[in-house]
C-alpha positions as CSV (number, residue, x, y, z in Angstrom):
1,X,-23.6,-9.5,-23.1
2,X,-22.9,-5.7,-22.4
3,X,-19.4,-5.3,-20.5
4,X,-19.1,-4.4,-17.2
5,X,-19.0,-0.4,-16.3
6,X,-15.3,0.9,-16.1
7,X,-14.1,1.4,-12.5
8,X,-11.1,3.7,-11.4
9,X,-9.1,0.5,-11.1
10,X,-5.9,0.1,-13.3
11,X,-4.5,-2.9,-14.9
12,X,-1.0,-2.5,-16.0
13,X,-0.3,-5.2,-18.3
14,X,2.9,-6.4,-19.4
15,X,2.7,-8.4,-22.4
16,X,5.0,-8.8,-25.8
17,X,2.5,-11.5,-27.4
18,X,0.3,-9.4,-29.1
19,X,-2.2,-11.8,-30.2
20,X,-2.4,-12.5,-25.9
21,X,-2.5,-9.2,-24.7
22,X,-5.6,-7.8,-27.0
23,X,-7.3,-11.1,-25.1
24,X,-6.1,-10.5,-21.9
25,X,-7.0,-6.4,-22.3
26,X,-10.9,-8.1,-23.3
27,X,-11.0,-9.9,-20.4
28,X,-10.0,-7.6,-17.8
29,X,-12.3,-4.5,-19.3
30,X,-14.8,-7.0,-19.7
31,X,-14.3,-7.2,-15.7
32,X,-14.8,-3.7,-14.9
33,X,-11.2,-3.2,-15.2
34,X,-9.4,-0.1,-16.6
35,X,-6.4,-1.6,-19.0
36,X,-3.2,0.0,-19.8
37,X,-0.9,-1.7,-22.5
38,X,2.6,-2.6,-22.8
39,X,4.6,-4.5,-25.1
40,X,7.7,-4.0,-23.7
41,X,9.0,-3.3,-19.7
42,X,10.7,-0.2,-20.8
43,X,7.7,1.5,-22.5
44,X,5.9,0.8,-19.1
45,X,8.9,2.4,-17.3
46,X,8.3,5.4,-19.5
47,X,4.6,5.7,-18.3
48,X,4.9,4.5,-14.5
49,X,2.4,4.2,-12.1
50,X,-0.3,7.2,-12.7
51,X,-3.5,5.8,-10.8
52,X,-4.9,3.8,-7.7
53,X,-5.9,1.5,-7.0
54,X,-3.9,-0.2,-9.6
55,X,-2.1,-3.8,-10.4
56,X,0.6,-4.8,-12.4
57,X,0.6,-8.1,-14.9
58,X,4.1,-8.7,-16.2
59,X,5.3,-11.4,-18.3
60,X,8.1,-13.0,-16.5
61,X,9.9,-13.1,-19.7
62,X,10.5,-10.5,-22.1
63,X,12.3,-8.7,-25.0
64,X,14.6,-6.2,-23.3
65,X,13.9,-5.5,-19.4
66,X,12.9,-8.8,-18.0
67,X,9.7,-8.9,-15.6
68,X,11.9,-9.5,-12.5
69,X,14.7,-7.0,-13.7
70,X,11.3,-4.6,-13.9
71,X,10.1,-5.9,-10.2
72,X,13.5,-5.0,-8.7
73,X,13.5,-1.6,-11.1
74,X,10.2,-0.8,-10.0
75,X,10.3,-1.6,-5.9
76,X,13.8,0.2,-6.1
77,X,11.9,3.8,-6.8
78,X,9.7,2.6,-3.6
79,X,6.6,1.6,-6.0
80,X,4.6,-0.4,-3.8
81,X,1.8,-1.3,-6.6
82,X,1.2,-5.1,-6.3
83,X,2.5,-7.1,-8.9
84,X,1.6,-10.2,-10.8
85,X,3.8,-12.3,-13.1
86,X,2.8,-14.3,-15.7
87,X,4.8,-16.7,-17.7
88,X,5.1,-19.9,-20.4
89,X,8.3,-20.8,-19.3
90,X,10.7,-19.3,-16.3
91,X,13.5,-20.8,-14.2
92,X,12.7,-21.7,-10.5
93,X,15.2,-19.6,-8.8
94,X,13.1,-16.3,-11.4
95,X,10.2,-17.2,-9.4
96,X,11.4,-17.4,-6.1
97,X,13.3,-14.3,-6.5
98,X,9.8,-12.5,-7.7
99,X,8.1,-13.8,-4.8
100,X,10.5,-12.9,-2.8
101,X,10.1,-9.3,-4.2
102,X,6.6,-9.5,-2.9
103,X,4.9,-11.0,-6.2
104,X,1.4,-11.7,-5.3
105,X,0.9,-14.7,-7.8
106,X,2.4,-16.1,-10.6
107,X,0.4,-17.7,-13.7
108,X,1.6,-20.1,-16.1
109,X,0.5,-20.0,-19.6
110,X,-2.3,-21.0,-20.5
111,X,-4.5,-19.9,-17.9
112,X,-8.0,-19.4,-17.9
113,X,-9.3,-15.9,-17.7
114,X,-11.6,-16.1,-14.5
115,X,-8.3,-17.1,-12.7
116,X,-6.3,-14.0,-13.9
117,X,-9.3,-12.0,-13.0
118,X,-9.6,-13.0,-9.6
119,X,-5.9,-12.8,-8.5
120,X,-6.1,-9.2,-9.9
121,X,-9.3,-8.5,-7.6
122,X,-7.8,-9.8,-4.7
123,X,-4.2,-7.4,-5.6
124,X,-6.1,-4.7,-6.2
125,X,-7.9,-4.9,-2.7
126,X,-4.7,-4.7,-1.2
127,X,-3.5,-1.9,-3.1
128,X,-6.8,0.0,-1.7
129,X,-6.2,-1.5,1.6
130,X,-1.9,-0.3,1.1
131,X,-3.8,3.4,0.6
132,X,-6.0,3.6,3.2
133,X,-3.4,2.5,5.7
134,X,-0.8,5.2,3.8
135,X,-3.6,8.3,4.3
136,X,-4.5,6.8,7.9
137,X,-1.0,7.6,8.7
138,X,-0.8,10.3,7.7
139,X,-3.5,11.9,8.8
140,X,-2.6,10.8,12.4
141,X,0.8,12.7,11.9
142,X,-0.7,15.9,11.2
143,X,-2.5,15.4,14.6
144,X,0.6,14.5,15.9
145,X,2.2,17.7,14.9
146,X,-0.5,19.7,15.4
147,X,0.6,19.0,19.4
148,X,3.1,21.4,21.2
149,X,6.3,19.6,22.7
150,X,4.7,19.9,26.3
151,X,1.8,18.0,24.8
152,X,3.7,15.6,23.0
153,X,5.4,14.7,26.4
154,X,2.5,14.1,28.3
155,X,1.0,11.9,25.7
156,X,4.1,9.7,25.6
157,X,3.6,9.8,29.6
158,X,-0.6,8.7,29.1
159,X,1.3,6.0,26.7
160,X,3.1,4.4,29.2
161,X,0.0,4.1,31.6
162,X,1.5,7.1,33.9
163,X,-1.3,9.1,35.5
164,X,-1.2,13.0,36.3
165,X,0.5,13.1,39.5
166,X,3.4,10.6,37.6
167,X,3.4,12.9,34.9
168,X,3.4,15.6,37.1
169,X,6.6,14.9,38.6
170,X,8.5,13.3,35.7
171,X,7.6,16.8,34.1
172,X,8.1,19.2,37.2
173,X,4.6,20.8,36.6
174,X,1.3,21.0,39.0
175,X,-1.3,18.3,38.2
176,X,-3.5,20.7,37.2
177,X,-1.4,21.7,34.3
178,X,-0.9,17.9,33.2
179,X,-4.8,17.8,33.1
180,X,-5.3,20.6,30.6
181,X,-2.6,19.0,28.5
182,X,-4.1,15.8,29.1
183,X,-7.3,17.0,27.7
184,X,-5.4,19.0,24.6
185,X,-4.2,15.4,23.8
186,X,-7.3,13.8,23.3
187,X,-9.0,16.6,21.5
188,X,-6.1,17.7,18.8
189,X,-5.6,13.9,18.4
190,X,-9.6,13.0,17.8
191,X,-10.1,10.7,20.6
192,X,-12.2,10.9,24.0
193,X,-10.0,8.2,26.0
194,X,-6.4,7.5,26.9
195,X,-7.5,3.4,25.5
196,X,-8.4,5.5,22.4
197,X,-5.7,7.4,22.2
198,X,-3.4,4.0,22.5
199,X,-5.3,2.4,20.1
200,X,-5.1,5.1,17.3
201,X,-1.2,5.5,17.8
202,X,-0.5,1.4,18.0
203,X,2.7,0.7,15.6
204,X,3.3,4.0,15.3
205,X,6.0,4.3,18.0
206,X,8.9,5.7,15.2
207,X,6.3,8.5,14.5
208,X,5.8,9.4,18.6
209,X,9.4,8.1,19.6
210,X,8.7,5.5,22.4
């Protein structure tokens, strides 16, 4: 059987057992998967995270850099690439401190391809989901900036459900005035409602400060 087509997904895998990693490497190509080997968590280190959507599979235990020691190194520089740990043999308190970290799963050797493959999948959907959320966000700040400070106040006023003659007094400006900044709001921040407007800036009150 022909293997799958290579995606723009990247496995980063982890792996000092040789003889295991060339299997696990067939596997995951043989998914579709784009396959980066390591035999060591310091030769990863050297390389880092150069694509995305991408996953991590780390052996829990290895010569040098351990895969937690590389978890804490790695989510220390703010890498938010999801991570999954593999292992033969590690002590409780290793993998609650992993999943702690955020591990998304932990295997223990032997395990069967299919469920290695699928774990992956699912980390690497949130990884493309962690992305989409990351250039949502920004996006919206560049609207947000795009808005002069008068504008910015009468959105925060639209926020709290004020209408123009509120605004117009909290701000000391004719309600005429609040109406053309109401409607600069909604079209330099892409939206034809104030709902609309709520909705795109929900959980993003650090970013507007309210």
């Amino acid at each position: 059987m022909p293997k799958s087509k290579k995606t723009q997904s990247h496995v980063y895998l982890i792996e000092d057992d040789a003889d295991l990693r060339q299997e696990l490497v067939y596997s995951l190509e043989g998914a579709g998967l784009t396959v980066m080997q390591f035999d060591t968590a310091e030769s990863f280190l050297k390389t880092g995270v150069t694509h995305s959507p991408s996953v991590i599979v780390a052996d829990m235990v290895l010569p040098g850099l351990s895969g937690l020691k590389l978890f804490e190194s790695i989510r220390g520089q703010g890498i938010q690439t999801p991570l999954v740990f593999i292992s033969g043999y590690s002590e409780p308190n290793q993998i609650i401190d992993g999943m702690k970290l955020g591990a998304v799963d932990f295997l223990w050797k032997p395990f069967k391809s299919d469920a290695l493959i699928k774990v992956v999948v699912q980390a690497m959907v949130q990884d493309m989901q962690r992305h989409m959320q990351a250039a949502n966000l920004k996006n919206i700040e560049l609207r947000w900036h795009a808005l002069s400070d008068r504008e910015r106040e009468v959105c925060r006023l639209m926020l709290a459900g004020r209408g123009n003659k509120d605004i117009a007094e909290v701000l000391q400006i004719q309600p005429d005035t609040v109406n053309k900044h109401r409607m600069k709001v909604l079209q330099k921040m892409q939206v034809n409602t104030r709902p609309e407007l709520i909705d795109l800036l929900k959980g993003c009150e650090s970013l507007i400060g309210v």
